[in-house]
N, C-alpha and C positions, 0 to 999 in steps of 0.2 A: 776238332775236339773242343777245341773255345769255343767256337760257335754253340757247342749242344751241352756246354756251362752252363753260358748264358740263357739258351732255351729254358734249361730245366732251371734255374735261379728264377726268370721271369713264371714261370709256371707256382714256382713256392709263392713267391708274391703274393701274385694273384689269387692264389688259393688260400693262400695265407689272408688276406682281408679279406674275403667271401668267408671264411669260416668266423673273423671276429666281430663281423656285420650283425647287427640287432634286427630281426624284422620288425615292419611298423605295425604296431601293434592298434585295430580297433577299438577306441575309447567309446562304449556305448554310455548313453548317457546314466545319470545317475538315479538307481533304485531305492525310492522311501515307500513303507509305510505308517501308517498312521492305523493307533486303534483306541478307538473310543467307545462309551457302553451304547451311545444310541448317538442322532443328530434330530432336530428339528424342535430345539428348545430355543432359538430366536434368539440363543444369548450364548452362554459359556461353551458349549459344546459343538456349536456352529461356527463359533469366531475360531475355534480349535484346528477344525476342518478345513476353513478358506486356508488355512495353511499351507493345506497342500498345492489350492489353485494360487499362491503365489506363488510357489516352489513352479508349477507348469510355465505359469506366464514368465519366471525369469529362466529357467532354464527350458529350452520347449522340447527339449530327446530328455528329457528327463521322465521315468515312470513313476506315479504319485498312486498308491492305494492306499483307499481309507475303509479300514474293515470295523464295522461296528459289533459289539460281543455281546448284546444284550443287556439288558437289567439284572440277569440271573446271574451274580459273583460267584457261583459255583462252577461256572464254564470260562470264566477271566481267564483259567490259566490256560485249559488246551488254545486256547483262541492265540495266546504270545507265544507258547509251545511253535505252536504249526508255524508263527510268523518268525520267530527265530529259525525254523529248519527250511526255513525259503531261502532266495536266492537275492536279499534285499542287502542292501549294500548298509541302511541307518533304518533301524525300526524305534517308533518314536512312539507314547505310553504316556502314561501316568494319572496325575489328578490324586489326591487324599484317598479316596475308597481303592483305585484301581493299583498304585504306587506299592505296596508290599507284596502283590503278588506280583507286580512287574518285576521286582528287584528278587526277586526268589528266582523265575525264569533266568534271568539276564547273569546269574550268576553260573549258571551253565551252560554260559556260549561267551568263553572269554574272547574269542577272534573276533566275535561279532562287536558291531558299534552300534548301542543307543543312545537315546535321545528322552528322557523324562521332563514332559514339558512343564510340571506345573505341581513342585512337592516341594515342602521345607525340609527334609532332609537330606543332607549329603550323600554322595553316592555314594555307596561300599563296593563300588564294583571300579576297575581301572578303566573301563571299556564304556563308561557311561559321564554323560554330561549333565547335568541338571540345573534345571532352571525355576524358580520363583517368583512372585511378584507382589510389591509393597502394596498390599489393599487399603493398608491403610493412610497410603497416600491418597489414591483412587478415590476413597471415600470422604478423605480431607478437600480435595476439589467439590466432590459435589455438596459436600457439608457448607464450605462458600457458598455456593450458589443457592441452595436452601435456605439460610441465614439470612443473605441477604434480601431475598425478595420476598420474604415471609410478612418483610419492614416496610415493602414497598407500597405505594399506586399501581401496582399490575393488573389487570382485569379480573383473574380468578386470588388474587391476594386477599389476607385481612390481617390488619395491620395490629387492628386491636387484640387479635388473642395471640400475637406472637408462639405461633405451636406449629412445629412440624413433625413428620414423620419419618420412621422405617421397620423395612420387612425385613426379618432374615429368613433362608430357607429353614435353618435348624440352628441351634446355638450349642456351637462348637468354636475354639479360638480363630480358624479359618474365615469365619462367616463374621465374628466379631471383632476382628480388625477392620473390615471393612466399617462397620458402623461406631467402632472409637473413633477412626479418623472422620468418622459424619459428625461426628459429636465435638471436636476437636475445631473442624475446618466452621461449624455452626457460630460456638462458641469465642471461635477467631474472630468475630465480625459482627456479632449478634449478643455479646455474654450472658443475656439475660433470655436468652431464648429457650424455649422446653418443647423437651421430644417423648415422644409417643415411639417404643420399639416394642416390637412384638414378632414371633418368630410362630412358623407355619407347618413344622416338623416334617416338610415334605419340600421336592424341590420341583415338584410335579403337577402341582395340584392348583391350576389358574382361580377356579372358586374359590376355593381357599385365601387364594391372595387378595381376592377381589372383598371376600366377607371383612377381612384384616381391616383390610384399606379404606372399605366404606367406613367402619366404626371407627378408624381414626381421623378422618373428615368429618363423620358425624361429631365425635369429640371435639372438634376444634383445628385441628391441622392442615394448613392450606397446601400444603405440600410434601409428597412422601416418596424417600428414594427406597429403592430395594434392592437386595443382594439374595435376591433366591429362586434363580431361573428362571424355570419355564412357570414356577407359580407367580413369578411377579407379571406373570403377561396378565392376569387380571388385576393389579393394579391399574391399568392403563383403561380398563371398562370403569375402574369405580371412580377415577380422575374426570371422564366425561358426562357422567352418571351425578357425579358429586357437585360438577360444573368448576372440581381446584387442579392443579398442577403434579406431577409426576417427574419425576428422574428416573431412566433406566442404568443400566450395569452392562458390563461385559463387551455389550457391542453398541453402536447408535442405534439404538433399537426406537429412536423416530421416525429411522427408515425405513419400519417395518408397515410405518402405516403413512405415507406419501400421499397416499390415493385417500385419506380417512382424515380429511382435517379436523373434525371436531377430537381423534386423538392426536392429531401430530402436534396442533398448535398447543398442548397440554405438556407434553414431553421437552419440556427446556433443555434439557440434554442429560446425556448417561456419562457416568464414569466407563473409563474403556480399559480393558483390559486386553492388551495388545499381545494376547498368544500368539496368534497366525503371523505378525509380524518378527515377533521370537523365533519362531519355527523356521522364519525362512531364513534369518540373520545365522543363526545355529547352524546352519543347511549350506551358506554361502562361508560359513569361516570353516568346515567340514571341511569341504571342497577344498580349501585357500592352506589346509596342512595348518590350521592355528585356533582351532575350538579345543580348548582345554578338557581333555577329557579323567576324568577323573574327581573333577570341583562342582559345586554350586556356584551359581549365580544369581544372583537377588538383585532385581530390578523395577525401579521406582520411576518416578517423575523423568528425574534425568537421561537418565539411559530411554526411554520411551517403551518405559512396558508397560505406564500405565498411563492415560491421562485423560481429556475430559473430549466429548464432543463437541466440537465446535460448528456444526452444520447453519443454515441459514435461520433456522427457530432461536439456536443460540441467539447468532450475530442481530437479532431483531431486537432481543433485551436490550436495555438501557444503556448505554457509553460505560454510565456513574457505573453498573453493577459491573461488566465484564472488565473494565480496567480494574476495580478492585482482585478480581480474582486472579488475574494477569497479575497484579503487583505481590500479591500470595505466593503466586504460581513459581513466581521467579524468585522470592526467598528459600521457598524449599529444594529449589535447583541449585541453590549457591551454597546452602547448607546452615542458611542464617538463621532457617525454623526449622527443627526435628521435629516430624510428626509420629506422636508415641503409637509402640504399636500393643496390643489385644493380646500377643501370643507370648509375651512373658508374667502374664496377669494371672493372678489367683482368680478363683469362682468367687472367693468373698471380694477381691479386689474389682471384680467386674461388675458383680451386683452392686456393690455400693455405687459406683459411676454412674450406672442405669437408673439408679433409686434419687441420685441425685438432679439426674435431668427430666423426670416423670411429670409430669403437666399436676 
């Protein structure tokens, strides 16, 4: 009779841990997508994309779609629709045009987790993380670099008519912090310098950019950065054409033309605007259970959302110029220089600034 106690006691045991046994559960790796209205502007909406191929290279069982919704903003929403009713673990959005209809979707799918890569406004959703980035730092670097060499002995420099330039895509406070801070970081190191700004109401339109930019070389300006896509790809025709110097934006888009040195050596370097690098950091604190979901983030110099190319064309300029902007660089990381920004500015506040730096 003890004997078949014990039997059936050993039996409860056993059965007893087999029933409170977790099975192991397959952790496939981690599903994103990404949607943007198109790719192949060499700048904004491409740096957006590598996002995803960082998210691949650091996680590699990770699935990365990048679904592009057209130019037509009458189909933005089924396109987040359909991506919300997938099987995506973070779908990631946004940008100024595509951002309100993002946040209209995302408000019905609370379970779901996005990811808004690139709005100034806070989310209204608990389910959503958002991110920004200080253009008008990004612009304060390149505004250095313009200032300074505008002064110089460079080969396509002229010293004497101290004038540079810039494009915006449209002039909206977006587009115009980036070129406060050009005016800002110029003005840091140049004060007596004058800029030529002129905006192309398209963010599409390479001729366009290239017509801009010749007349502002023709005018006098040895050097002109721009903030407006894929139209600024023909600055970089009228820089070689003009025989002056160019700054890009968003991505090193010097290294769009490697193989093209009469424009590589023109392109001194782009202010960067480090999406893809956001995307993947947002991506890796997801994962880690510690991406604030719920907040904005605004990310400047320090944090590395935005900062300047430093490739070999760079490091070729002068010791004198690039430690100057180094010694800039590093104030506005310590917090010793505030770079003001565009998007608390009135229209009469911003035209007077523009009117005052006018060649």
């Amino acid at each position: 009779m003890k004997n078949l106690l014990k039997i059936l006691l050993a039996l409860i045991i056993v059965f007893g841990f087999v029933g409170c046994a977790k099975p192991v559960e397959k952790k496939e790796g981690v599903k994103v997508a990404l949607l943007v209205p198109f790719r192949g502007d060499q700048s904004y909406f491409d740096v957006t994309a590598n996002g995803m191929a960082l998210i691949k290279a650091e996680y590699t069982d990770a699935t990365t779609t990048i679904i592009e919704m057209g130019r037509d903003q009458s189909k933005w929403e089924n396109y987040y629709l359909d991506a919300a009713e997938g099987d995506y673990d973070i779908i990631i959005g946004g940008n100024w045009e595509a951002s309100p209809t993002f946040e209209k979707v995302i408000a019905q799918f609370p379970a779901k987790k996005f990811i808004n890569f690139d709005w100034d406004v806070a989310p209204s959703n608990a389910n959503t993380y958002g991110m920004f980035y200080k253009a008008n730092e990004l612009g304060y670097l390149t505004g250095l670099v313009a200032g300074l060499v505008t002064k110089s002995d460079l080969k396509y420099a002229d010293p004497t008519k101290n004038i540079i330039g810039a494009i915006g895509g449209m002039e909206f406070a977006g587009i115009n912090d980036f070129l406060y801070g050009y005016i800002q970081g110029a003005q840091a190191v140049n004060p007596d310098v004058k800029i030529f700004i002129a905006y192309a109401n398209n963010f599409g339109d390479p001729a366009k950019g290239k017509e801009i930019a010749l007349n502002q070389y023709a005018s006098g300006a040895d050097i002109i950065f721009h903030a407006a896509g894929g139209t600024g790809n023909g600055l970089f025709d009228a820089a070689v054409e003009a025989g002056r110097y160019a700054l890009g934006v968003d991505a090193d888009q010097a290294l769009l033309f490697k193989n093209d040195a009469a424009k590589y050596e023109k392109i001194l370097t782009s202010g960067t605007k480090n999406v893809d690098l956001a995307i993947l950091q947002a991506v890796k604190r997801h994962l880690a259970g510690t991406l604030p979901y719920g907040t904005l983030e605004i990310l400047g110099i320090k944090e590395n959302g935005v900062g300047l190319a430093k490739n070999d064309v760079y490091n070729a300029l002068p010791a004198a110029i690039r430690d100057v902007v180094a010694s800039f660089e590093a104030k506005v990381i310590s917090g010793e220089i505030v770079v003001k920004s565009a998007l608390t500015l009135t229209a009469d506040e911003w035209n007077a600034i523009k009117a005052s730096v006018q060649p």
